[in-house]
Legacy VTK file of the C-alpha trace (Angstrom):
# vtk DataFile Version 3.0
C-alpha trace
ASCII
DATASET POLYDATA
POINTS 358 float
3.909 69.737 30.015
0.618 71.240 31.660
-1.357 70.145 28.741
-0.607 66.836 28.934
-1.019 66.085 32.409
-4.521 67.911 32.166
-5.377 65.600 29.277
-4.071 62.700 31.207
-7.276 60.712 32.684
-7.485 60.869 36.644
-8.007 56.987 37.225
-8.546 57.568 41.084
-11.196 59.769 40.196
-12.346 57.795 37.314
-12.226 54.379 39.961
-14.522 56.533 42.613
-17.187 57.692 40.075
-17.309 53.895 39.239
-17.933 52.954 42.638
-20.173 55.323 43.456
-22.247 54.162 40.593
-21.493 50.481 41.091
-25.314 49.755 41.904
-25.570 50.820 37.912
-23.261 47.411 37.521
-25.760 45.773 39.789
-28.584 46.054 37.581
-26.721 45.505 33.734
-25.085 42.608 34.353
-27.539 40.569 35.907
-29.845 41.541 33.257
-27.434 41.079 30.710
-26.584 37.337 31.600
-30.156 36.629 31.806
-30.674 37.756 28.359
-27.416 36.137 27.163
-28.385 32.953 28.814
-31.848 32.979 27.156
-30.620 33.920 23.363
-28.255 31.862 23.273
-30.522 28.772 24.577
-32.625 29.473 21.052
-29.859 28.501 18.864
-30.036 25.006 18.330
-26.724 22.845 19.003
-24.987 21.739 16.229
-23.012 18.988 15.364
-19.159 18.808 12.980
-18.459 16.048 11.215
-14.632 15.982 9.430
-13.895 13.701 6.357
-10.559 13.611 4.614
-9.319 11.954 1.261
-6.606 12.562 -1.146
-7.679 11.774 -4.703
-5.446 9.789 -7.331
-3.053 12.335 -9.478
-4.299 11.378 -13.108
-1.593 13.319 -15.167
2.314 13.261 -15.598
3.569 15.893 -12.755
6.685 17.464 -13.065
9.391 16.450 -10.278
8.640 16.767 -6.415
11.207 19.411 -5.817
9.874 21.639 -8.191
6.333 21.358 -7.178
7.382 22.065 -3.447
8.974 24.763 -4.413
6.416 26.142 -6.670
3.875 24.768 -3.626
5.772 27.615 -1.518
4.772 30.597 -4.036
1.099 29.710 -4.044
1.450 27.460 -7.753
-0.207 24.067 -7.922
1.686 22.472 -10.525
-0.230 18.951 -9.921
-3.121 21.118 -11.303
-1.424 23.268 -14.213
0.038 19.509 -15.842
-3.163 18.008 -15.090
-4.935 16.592 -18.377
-8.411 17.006 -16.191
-10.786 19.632 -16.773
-12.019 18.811 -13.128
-8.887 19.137 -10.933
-9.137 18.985 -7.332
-9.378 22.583 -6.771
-12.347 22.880 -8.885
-14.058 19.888 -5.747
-15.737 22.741 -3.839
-17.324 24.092 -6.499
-18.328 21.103 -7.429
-19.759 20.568 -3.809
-21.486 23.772 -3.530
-23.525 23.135 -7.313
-27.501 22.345 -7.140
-26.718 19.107 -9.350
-24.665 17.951 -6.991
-26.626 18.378 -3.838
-29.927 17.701 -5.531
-28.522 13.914 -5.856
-28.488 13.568 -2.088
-32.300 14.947 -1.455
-33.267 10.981 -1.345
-30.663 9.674 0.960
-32.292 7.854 3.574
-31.123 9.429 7.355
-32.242 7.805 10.842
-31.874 10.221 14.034
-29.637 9.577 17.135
-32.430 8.380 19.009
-34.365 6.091 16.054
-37.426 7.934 16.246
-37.251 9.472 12.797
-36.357 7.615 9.749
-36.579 9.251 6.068
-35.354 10.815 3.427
-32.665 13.996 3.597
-35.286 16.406 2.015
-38.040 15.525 4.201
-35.931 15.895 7.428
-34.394 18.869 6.561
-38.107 20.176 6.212
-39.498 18.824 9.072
-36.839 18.219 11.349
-34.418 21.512 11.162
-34.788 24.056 14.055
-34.455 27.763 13.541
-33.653 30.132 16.172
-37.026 32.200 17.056
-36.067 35.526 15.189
-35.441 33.369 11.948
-38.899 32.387 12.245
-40.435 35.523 12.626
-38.423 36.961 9.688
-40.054 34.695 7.420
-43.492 34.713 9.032
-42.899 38.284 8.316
-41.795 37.826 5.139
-44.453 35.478 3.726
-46.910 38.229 5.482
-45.435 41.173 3.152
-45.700 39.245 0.252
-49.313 38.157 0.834
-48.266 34.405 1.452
-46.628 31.517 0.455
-48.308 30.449 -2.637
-46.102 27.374 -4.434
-46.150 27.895 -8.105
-48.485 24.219 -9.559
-46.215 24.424 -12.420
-42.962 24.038 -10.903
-44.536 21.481 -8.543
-45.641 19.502 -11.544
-42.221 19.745 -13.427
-40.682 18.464 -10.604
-43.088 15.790 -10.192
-42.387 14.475 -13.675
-39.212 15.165 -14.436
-36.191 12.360 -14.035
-36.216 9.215 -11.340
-35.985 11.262 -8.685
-38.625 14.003 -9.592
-36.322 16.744 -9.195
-35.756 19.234 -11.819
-32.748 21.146 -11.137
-33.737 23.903 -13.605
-37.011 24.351 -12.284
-36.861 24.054 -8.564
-39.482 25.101 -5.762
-38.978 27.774 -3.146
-38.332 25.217 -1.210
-36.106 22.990 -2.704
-33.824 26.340 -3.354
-34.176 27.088 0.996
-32.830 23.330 1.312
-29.938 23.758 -1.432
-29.259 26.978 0.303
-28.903 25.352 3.674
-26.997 22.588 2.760
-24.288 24.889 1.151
-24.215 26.442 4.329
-24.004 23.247 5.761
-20.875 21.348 3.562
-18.068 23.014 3.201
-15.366 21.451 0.839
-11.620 22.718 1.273
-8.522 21.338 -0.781
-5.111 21.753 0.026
-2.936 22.925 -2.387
0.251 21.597 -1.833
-0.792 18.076 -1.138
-4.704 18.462 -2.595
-5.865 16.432 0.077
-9.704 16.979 0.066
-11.207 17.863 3.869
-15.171 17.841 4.171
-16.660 19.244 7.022
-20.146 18.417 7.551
-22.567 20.357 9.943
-25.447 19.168 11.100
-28.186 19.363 14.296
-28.583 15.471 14.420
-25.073 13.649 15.169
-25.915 10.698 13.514
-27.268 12.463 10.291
-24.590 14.545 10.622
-21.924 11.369 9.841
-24.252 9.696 7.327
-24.146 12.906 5.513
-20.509 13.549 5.400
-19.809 9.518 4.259
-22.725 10.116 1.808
-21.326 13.195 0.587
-17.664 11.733 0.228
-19.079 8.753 -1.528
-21.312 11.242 -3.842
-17.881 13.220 -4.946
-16.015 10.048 -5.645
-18.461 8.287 -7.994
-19.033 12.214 -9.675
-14.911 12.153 -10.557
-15.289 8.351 -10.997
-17.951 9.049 -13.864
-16.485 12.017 -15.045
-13.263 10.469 -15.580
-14.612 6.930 -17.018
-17.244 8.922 -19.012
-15.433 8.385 -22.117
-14.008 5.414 -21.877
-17.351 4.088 -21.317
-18.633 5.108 -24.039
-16.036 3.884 -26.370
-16.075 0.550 -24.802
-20.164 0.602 -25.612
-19.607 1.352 -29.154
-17.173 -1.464 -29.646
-19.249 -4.078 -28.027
-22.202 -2.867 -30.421
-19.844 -3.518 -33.224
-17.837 -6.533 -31.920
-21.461 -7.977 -31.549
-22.694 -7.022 -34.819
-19.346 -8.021 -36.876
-19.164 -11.762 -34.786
-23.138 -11.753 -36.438
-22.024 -10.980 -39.714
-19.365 -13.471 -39.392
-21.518 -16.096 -38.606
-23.906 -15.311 -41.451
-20.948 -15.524 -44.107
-19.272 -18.752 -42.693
-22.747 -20.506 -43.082
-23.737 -19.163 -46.440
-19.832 -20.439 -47.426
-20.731 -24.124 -45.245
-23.850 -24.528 -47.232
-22.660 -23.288 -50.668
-19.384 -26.180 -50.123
-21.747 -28.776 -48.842
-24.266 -27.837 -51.742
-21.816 -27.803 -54.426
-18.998 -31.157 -53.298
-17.763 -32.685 -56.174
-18.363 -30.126 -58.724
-15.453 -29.074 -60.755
-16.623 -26.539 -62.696
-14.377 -23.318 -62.275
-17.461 -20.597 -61.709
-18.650 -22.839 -58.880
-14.466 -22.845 -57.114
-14.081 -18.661 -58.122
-17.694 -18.468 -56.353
-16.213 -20.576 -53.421
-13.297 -18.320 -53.071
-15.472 -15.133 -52.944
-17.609 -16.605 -50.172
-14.152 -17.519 -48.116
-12.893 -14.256 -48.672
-16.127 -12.556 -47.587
-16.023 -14.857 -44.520
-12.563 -13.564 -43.807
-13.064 -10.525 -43.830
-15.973 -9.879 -41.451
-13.575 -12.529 -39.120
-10.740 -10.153 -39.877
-13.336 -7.182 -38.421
-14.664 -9.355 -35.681
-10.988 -9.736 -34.282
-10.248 -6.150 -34.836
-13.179 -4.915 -33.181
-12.592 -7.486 -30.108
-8.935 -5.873 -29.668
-10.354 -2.512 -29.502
-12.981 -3.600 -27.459
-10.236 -5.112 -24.801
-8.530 -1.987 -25.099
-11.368 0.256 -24.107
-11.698 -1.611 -21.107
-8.439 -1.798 -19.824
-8.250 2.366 -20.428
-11.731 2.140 -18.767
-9.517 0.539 -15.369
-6.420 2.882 -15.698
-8.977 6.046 -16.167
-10.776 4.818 -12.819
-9.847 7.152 -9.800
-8.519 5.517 -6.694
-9.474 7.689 -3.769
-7.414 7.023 -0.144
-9.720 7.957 2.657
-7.757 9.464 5.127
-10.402 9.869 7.934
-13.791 8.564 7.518
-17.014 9.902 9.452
-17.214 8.998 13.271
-20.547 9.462 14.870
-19.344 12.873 17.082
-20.122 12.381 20.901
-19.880 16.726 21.236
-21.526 19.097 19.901
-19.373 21.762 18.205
-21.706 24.728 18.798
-22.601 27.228 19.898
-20.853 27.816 22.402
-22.496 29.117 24.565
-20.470 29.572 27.883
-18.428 31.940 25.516
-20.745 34.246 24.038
-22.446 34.415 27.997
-18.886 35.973 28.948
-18.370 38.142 26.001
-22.093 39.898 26.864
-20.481 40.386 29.993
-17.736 41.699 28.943
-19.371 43.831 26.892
-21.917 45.134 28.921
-19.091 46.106 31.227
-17.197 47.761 28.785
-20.089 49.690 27.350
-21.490 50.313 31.444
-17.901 51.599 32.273
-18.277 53.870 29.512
-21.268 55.534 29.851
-20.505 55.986 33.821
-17.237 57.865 33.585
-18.086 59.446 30.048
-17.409 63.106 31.371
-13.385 62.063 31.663
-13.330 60.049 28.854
-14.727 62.847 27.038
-12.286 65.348 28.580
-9.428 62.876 27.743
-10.639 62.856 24.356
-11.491 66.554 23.646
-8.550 67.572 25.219
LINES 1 359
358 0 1 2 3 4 5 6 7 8 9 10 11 12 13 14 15 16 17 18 19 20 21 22 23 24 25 26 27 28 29 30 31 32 33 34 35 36 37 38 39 40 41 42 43 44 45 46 47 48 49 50 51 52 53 54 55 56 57 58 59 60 61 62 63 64 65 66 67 68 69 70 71 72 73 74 75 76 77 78 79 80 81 82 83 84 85 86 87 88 89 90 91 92 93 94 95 96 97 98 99 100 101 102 103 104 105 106 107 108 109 110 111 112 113 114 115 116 117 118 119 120 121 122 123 124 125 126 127 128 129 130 131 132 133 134 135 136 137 138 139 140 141 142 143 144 145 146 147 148 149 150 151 152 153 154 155 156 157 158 159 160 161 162 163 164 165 166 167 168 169 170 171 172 173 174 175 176 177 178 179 180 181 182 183 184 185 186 187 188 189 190 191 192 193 194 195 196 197 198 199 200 201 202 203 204 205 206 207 208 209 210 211 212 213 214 215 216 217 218 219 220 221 222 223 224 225 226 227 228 229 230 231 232 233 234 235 236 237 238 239 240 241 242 243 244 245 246 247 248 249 250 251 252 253 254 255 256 257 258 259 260 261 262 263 264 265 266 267 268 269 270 271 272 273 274 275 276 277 278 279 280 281 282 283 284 285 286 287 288 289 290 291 292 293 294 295 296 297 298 299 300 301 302 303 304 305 306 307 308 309 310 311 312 313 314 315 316 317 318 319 320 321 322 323 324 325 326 327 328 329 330 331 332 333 334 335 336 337 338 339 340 341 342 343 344 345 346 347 348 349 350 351 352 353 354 355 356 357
């Protein structure tokens, strides 16, 4: 029982040492606020944009009891059944992949106050803000490795290659800093018992911030849209080629049979009717694969409309009034908070030590 009332602390001694030191107090946390205050002013505000949708089920899915209940293990049946190799958990991959981002480098994005108008890439480059140790690390950086020097080759890949000039297997150091930050940046989540899709879109412009979430939700609907339409498309291509050349060929036979009937009235001679016959017959047939080739062609475009996503936007991108960080106020009270802590401490270490040496 003597033991542990010696290791017990003394708290009335403990709250004298503390006041006896209390001009130690008077010194941290004024300097720690001021501190606070000014690292936390370097971090640029940022704005949070929220888009939700909830994508068409393309597949036959097993009864809704038995996907909520498999929903309540952790199964997605909507995604097992699915006949899809892109199923909506597979979205923020999908959202996260340099092909995909790349694509929105030339979307054209205006400021909140008007003042700056371009495209995504450029204002990313010029317009970002880093906080001031993130620019020294790469000042620092670039200094280690003797400076930035932009490989010509890559530059003139990129300048060359596709509409848009972008290479996605060959991309600059830069071009890979503005993918990185723009992963960073878009976050794609998907919920898997009702795979509704949620995209939340940071950004330190508000109104770039809402053009880029509707721009990205637009980008991942026409990327399932083509995906799932890619086929059908194709087949519908091929049969118009053929429909086209078959109603040619058609053509060609019924006016070689016109001319050979107008050429030959009144003859009765039985080569000239066999050579009549042949000439109808050939005419039928390339009718016969005219119409056949115009059904299939009608078919591939009505699969074309049932393959064709509809997407339900749940919530669309609102210009945020807000900005959703940092927050600042908060990490001003946890340095206080902490510097107390820590203060408190390193004051009344001797009992703490006591208490914890025994």
């Amino acid at each position: 029982m003597e033991n542990k009332q010696d290791n017990n602390i003394d708290l009335s001694e403990m709250f004298n040492t503390l006041w006896k030191r209390r001009k130690v107090f008077y010194i941290v946390l004024p300097v720690t606020f001021v501190l606070s205050c000014a690292l936390i002013l370097c971090v640029p505000r940022y704005y949070s944009v929220e888009v939700k949708l909830a994508p068409e089920a393309q597949s036959s899915t097993p009864s809704a009891s038995l996907m909520a209940l498999a929903s309540t293990f952790g199964f997605d049946m909507g995604s097992m059944m699915s006949r899809d190799a892109i199923y909506p958990m597979l979205y923020p991959d999908i959202v996260s992949s340099a092909n995909f981002l790349v694509n929105l480098f030339d979307m054209p994005v205006t400021t909140i106050d008007d003042e700056y108008s371009a495209s995504y890439y450029k204002y990313m480059l010029e317009k970002t803000r880093y906080p001031f140790w993130t620019r020294w690390k790469g000042r620092l950086k670039r200094l280690l490795s003797g400076g930035e020097t932009e490989d010509h080759a890559k530059q003139h890949r990129n300048a060359t290659a596709g509409k848009k000039g972008i290479d996605v297997f060959w991309l600059t150091k830069q071009q890979k800093a503005v993918v990185a930050l723009m992963r960073d940046n878009i976050i794609c989540e998907v919920d898997k018992k009702t795979d509704v899709v949620t995209l939340t879109v940071t950004d330190q412009d508000p109104r770039v911030c809402a053009l880029l979430a509707d721009s990205v939700c637009a980008a991942l609907q026409d990327f399932i849209t083509d995906y799932r339409t890619r086929k059908a498309r194709v087949d519908m291509l091929y049969y118009r080629n053929v429909m086209d050349t078959a109603y040619k060929e058609y053509i060609h036979e019924s006016e070689r049979y016109t001319r050979y009937i107008d050429g030959h009235k009144g003859l009765t001679l039985e080569k000239y009717r066999v050579e009549a016959q042949n000439l109808e017959s050939e005419m039928q047939i390339k009718f016969s694969a005219y119409t056949s080739f115009q059904k299939q062609y009608m078919a591939t475009q009505a699969r074309l409309q049932e393959n064709t996503p509809v997407f339900t936007v749940m919530q669309s991108a609102i210009v945020p009034q807000k900005p959703a960080g940092p927050k600042r106020m908060i990490f001003v009270l946890a340095m206080l908070m902490l510097a107390t802590v820590v203060t408190m401490t390193v004051v009344c270490w001797k009992q703490i030590r006591v208490f914890l040496l025994g």
